[in-house]
N, C-alpha and C positions, 0 to 999 in steps of 0.2 A: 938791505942785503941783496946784491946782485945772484940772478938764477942765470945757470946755465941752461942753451937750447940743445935742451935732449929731445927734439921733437923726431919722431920717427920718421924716416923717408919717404919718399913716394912708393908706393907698393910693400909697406910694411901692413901687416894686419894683426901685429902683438898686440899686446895690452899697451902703454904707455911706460916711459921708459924714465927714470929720477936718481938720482942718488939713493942709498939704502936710509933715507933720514926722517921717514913720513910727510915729507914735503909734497906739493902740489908735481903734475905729470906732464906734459907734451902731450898729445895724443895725434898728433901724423895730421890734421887739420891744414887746409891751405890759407897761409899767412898774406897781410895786409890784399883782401880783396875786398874790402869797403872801409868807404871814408867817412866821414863824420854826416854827411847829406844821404849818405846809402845808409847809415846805419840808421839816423833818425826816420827816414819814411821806412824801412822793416817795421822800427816800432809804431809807427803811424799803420803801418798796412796791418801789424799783427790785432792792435786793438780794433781795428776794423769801424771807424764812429758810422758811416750810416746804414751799416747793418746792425750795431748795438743801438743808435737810435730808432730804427725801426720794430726792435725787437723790444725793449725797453721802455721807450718813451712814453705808452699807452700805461703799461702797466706801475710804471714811478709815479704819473700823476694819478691810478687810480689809490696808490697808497697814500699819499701825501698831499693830493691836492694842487691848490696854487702855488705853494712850496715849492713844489719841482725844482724851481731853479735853483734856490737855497741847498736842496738834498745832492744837487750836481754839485757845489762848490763843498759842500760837504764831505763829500766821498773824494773831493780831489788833495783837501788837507793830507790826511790820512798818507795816500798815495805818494805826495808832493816828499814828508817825515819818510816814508820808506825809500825815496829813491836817493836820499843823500846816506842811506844808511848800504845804499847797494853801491854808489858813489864811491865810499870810503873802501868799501870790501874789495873795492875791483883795482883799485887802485894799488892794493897791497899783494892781492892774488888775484890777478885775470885770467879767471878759471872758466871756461866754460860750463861746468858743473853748478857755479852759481850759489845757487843756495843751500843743495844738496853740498857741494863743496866745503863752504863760508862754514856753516852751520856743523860741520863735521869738526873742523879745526876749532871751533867757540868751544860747541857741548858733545860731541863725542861723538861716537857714531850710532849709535842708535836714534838719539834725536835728528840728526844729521840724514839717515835712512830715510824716515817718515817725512821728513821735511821735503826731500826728495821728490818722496811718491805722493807727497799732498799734490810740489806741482805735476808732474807726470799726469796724473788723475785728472787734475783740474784741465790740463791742455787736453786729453783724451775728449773731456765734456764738452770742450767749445769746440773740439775741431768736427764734434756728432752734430753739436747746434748748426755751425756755419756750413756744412754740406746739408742741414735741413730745410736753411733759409735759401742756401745759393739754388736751391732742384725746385723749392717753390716760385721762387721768382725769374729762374729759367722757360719754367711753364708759362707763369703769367705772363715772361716778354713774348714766348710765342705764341699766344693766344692775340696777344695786344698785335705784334708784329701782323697775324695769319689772319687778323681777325675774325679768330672761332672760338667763340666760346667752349666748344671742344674740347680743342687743341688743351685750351686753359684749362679745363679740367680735369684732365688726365693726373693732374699732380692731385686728383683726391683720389686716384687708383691707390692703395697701398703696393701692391708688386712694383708698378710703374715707380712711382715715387721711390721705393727701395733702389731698382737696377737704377733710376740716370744718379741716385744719391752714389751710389757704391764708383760710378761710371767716375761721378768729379773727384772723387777719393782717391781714385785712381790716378789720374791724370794730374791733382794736386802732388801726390807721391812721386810721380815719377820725374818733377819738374824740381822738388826742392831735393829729389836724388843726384840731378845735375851737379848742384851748389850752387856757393853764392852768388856766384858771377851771374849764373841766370836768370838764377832771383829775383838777383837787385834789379835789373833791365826788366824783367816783365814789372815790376811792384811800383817805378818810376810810372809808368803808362795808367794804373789802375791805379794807384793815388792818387795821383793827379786829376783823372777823368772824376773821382768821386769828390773829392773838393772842391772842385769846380760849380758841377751839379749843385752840390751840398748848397753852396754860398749862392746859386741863382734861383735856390729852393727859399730859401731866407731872406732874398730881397723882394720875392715875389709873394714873400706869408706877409712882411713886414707893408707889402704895400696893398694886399687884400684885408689887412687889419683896419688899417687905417682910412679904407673906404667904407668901413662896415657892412661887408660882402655878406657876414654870416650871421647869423642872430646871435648864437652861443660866445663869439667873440667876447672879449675880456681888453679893459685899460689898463695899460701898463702900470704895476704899484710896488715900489721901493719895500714894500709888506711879503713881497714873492722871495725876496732874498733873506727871511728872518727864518732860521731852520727851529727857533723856538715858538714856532704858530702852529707847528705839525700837531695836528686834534690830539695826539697819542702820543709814546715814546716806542710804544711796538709799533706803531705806523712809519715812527720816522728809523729806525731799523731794518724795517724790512724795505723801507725806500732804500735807506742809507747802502743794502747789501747790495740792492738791483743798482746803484752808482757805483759804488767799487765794481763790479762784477764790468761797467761801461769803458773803465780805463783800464781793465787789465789786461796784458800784455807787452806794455808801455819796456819791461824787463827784456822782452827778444833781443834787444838793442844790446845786452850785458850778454846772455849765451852768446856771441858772436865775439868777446873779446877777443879771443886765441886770431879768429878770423881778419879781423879789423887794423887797420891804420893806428899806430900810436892806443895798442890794446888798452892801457893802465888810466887813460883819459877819456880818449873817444867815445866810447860806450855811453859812458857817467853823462858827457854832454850832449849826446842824442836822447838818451831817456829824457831828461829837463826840455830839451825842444820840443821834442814831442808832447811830452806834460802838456807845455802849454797852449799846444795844437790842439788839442785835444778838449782841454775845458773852454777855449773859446771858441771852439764848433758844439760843443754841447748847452754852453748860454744861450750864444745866438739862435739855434734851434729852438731850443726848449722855451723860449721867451718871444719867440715870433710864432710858434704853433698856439701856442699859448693867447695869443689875442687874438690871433684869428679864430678859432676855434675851442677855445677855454678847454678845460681839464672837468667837465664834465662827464656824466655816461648815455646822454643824450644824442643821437645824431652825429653828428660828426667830432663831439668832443673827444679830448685824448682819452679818457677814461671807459669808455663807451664798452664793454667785451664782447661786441662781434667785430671790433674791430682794432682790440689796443693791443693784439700781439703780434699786426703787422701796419705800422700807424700807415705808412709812406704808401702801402698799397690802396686806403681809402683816401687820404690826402694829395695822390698825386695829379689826377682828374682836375677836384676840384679848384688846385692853388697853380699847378705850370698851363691846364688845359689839355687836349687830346694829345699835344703835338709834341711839345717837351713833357709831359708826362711819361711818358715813353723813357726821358731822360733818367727819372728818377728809379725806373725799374733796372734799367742797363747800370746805375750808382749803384742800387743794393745788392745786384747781381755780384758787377764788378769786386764792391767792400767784402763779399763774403767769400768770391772765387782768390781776390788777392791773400784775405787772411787765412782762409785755407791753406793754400799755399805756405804763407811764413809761419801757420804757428805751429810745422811740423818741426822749423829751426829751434826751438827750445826744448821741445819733450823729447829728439831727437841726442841732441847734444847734451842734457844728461843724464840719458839713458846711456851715452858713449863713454861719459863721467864717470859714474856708477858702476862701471864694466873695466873701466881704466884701472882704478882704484879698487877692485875686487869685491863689489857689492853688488853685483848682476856676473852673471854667467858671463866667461870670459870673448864669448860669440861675438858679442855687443858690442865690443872694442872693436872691433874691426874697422876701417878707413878703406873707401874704394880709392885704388891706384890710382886712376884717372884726376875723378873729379874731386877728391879728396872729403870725401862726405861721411858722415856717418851710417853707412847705407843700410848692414842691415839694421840698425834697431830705425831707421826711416821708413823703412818698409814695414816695419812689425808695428810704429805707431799708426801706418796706414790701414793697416789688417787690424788693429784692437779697436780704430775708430769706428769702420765700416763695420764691425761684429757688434759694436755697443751700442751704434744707431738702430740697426737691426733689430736688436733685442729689445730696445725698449720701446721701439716703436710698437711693435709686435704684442707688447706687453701693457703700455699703456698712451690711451689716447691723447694723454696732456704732456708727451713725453719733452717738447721744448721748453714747456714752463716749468716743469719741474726740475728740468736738469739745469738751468738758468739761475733758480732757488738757490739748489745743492750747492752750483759753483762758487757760490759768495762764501758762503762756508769754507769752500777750500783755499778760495784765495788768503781770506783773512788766516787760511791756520797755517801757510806757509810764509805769506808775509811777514806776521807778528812774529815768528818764531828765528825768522833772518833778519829782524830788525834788532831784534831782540842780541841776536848775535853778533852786533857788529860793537853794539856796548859793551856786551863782553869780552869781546875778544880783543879790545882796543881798549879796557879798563884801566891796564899802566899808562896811558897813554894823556886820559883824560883831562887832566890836569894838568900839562904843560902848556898848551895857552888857552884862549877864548874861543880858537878855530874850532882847536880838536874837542873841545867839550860841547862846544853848541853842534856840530856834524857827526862828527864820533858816537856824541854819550845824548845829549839832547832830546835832539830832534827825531831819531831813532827809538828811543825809549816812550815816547811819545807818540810816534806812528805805531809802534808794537802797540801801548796800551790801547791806544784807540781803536786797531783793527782785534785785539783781543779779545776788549769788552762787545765789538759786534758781534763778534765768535759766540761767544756765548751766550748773548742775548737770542742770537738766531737760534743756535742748538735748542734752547729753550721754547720759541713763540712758534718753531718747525715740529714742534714734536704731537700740535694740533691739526689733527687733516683739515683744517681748514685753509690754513697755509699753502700758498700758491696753486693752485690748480684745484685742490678742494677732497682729493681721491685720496685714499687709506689705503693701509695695508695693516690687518688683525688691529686696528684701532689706533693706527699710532699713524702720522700725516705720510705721505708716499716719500715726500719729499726728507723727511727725517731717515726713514727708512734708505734712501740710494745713498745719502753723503755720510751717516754712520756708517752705513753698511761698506761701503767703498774706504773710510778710512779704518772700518775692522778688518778687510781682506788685506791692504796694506800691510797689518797686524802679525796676521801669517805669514804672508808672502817673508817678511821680515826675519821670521821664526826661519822658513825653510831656510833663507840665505845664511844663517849664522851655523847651522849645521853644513854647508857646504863652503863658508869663508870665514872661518873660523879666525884669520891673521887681519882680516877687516876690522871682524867685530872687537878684538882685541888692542883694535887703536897701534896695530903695526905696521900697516900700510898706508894710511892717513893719520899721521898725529894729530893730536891735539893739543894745542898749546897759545901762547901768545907772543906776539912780535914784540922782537929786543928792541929795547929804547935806545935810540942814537942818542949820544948825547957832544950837544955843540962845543967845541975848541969856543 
């Protein structure tokens, strides 16, 4: 079915503009400003590897062990089944809206809502984490740089730590306010520089291994790649969520359709490059740390907890030396200041969705003249970021582990739910050849179950305060407590908007339905 471009003009700041038919919208967005190499490093820059390696890597091997590298190829199935399922969807409707979108037109709009604001939430969570890691490691390069230990400790001022946190938020916001166009050009400069790094991090673990520089060190064993050795099934779970949580954002790539070159394709085949960029920098790490320094909690092991919720900060010294050490902090800076930046492109753009389609306040739809951005709801995920790091910083000590927890929960419950939506919504479809059933119906239904059953394994093994960080609230784990909690405010939030867009919740402004079957001469 060919769509008309009703995209609205430059300096429109209506709602989005359709036929009267529930069909998909324009939203005034600037067309083909990234190509299929800009769109794959956004999704490179959004997942951000060596500041989720940094953040993660300690604590994967403290769950799983030697495993680790199994639990990476683990977490990346799963992701691999969803993204042919995001593939298919965008193909059909290249929505910027995405899953909030997809998810509307399969199951209606209430499931469609929450699927929404799962991801909404979940980009909220990482965009608190990555201004917590990028003000940490801002310090430690200037301490490193100033050489004062001083200097480097000011990031355990909480004030301090708060203003330069709130300072990159800022400056993050006001760069992805520009658009793409700017984006893309700073995100080329800080991929690159962190890939780089990354890989001269991995030849220089790989060859401190195999001098046996460290005692703790580990022989390489074909037995690291068996995810059936994990001691436990809640161990490889909670591994399994801290790997999903490692690839997610891989999707930035898909909000950007409306934006992109050849919207219906391009997306689909940046997310897969990406994909792959992505688990072959997390092997190579995770399997050269790993002999160098084993997956113990000993000394320099990955496992260690004074020091597995910032591996790269004890490992940098020891494996580049004073001088490229320096490199690897200007990497985690860089991975966390770049994702900063991009992952305002996703929770931005369907909050613009959401607004478009009359299931956020009509404000949200807005498009700046200029740059053609979604500004204000850019600015408003800048202002709910910097309010939520705040808070919980304020509130609790363990506030990066725990919200790192949470996010696995949320990914999986917006993932599963848009995987889930593509088999259905492409059900007539199935059966017409081997393509569409193994892309369509398959593969999709298969990344749903899989990120499902994480789903509720975690909701379950998270409801013991023992669970990440260790800290309670009235007996029930902290961590159970933010990702219920955040998907019961959802709940409402949801309630108020159906009393104020009552033609949304009604399924009149987004149908619901499934694409007519072409059928071949």
């Amino acid at each position: 079915m060919t769509q008309l471009d009703t995209r609205p003009q430059a300096g429109d700041t209506v709602r989005g503009t359709t036929p009267a038919d529930g069909g998909v919208r324009g939203k005034g967005l600037g067309g083909n400003s990234v190509g299929l190499m800009g769109s794959a490093v956004i999704g490179v820059s959004t997942v951000a590897p060596v500041y989720c390696l940094t953040s993660t890597l300690g604590a994967t091997a403290g769950e799983v062990g030697v495993q680790m590298p199994a639990v990476f190829l683990a977490g990346f199935l799963p992701m691999l089944l969803v993204a042919f399922a995001y593939r298919e969807l965008n193909r059909a409707m290249p929505d910027c809206g995405t899953s909030f979108t997809w998810t509307v037109k399969a199951f209606g709009p209430r499931v469609g809502w929450m699927c929404g604001w799962g991801l909404v939430i979940a980009t909220i969570i990482v965009l608190s984490n990555l201004a917590g890691v990028a003000t940490s490691y801002f310090w430690l390069l200037a301490g490193e740089i100033s050489g004062s230990g001083a200097v480097a400790a000011l990031d355990d001022s909480k004030p301090v730590h708060i203003l330069t946190c709130l300072v990159l938020v800022a400056v993050a916001t006001a760069i992805s306010y520009r658009g793409m166009t700017a984006t893309k050009g700073i995100q080329y400069a800080l991929v690159g520089l962190q890939l780089v790094v990354l890989a001269v991090f991995v030849v220089m673990a790989f060859q401190k291994a195999g001098s046996g520089t460290f005692d703790t060190g580990l022989d390489f064993s074909w037995s690291w790649m068996n995810p059936f050795a994990v001691q436990s099934f809640a161990a490889f779970t909670a591994g399994l969520s801290l790997s999903i949580f490692m690839y997610w954002g891989w999707d930035a790539c898909m909000t950007t359709n409306e934006e992109t070159v050849g919207s219906a394709r391009t997306p689909g085949r940046a997310a897969l490059i990406a994909m792959v960029v992505l688990v072959g920098s997390y092997l190579a790490t995770g399997i050269a740390a790993q002999m160098m320094v084993g997956s113990g909690d000993k000394g320099l092991g990955l496992a260690n907890p004074e020091t597995s919720d910032n591996v790269f900060a004890a490992l940098a010294g020891p494996v580049m030396g004073p001088g490229l050490g320096i490199l690897l902090f200007v990497a985690v800076l860089a991975s966390a200041a770049a994702s900063l930046q991009t992952t305002f492109i996703p929770v931005a753009r369907t909050v613009l969705a959401m607004s478009a389609y009359e299931a956020l306040p009509a404000s949200y739809a807005k498009v700046h003249p200029r740059f053609r951005t979604p500004g204000r709801a850019t600015v408003t995920a800048g202002v709910a970021t910097g309010t939520f790091y705040t808070v919980m910083t304020l509130v609790s000590e363990n506030v990066l582990v725990d919200t790192i927890y949470a996010l696995g929960l949320m990914i999986c419950f917006y993932y599963s739910i848009t995987a889930f939506a593509c088999a259905w919504y492409f059900r007539d479809e199935l059966f017409r050849s081997a393509r569409d059933f193994v892309y369509k119906g398959l593969c999709p239904v298969l990344g749903g179950v899989l990120l499902g059953a994480v789903f509720v394994k975690t909701l379950y093994d998270m409801w013991d305060p023992a669970y990440g960080s260790g800290s309670s609230v009235l007996g029930m784990g902290s961590v159970f407590v933010i990702a219920v909690g955040l998907l019961l405010l959802g709940g409402v939030l949801m309630t108020v908007m159906r009393r104020r867009s009552p033609a949304f919740f009604r399924g009149e402004v987004l149908r619901r339905e499934t694409p007519a079957l072409v059928v071949a001469d």
